[in-house]
PLY file of the C-alpha trace (Angstrom):
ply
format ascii 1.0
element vertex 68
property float x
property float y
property float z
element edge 67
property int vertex1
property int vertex2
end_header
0.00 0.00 0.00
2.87 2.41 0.38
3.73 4.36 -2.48
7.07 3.20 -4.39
8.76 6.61 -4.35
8.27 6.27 -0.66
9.85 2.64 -0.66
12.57 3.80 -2.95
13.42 6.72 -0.58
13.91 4.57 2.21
15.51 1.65 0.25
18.59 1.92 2.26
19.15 -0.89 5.44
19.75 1.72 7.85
15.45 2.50 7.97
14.47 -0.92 7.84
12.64 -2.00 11.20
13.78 -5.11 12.76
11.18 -6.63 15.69
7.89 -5.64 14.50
6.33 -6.59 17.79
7.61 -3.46 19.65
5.69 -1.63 16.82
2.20 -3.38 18.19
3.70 -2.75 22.04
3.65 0.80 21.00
0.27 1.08 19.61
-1.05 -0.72 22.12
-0.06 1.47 24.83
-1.30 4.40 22.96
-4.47 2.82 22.78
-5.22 4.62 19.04
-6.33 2.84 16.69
-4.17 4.09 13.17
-4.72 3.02 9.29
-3.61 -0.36 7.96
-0.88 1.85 6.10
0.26 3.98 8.94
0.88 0.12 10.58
2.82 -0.89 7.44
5.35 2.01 7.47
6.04 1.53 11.09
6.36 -2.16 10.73
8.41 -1.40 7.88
10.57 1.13 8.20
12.38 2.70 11.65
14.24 6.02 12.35
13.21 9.45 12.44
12.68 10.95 9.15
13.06 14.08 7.96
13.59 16.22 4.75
16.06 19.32 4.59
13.14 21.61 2.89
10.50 20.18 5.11
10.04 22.05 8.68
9.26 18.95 10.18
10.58 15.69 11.36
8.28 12.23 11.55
9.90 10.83 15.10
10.26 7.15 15.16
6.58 4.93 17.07
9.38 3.20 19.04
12.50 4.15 19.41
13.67 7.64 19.95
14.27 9.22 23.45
12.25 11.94 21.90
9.05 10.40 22.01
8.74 9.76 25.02
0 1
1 2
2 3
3 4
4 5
5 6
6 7
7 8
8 9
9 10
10 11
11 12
12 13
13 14
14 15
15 16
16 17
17 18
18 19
19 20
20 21
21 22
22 23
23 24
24 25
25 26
26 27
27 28
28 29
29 30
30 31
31 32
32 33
33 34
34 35
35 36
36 37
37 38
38 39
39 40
40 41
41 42
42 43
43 44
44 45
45 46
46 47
47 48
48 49
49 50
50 51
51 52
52 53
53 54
54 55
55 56
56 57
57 58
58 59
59 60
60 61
61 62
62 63
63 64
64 65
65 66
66 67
């Protein structure tokens, strides 16, 4: 469901999520309910992500002090 320019942004290992369970630990706790596509990315892909023209950074569901 994610778009391919998407995927082929984040093609690189560094953004690749490893332990997708932490993922539904995280949603769980938050108690939201989110979009089967919002689940894929996250189960997907990890990091914070950003863009130098964008003013704003997407934090990581999981693992970033920052989010806490």
């Amino acid at each position: 469901m994610l778009p391919d320019k998407l995927n082929q942004a984040l093609e690189g290992e560094i953004y690749i999520r490893e332990g997708k369970a932490a993922v539904k630990d995280a949603l769980s706790r938050l108690e939201v309910k989110v979009s089967q596509t919002f689940t894929e990315f996250y189960n997907r892909y990890a990091r914070p992500f950003w863009e130098e023209y964008v003013p704003f950074e997407l934090l990581d569901l999981v693992d970033q002090e920052n989010n806490k």
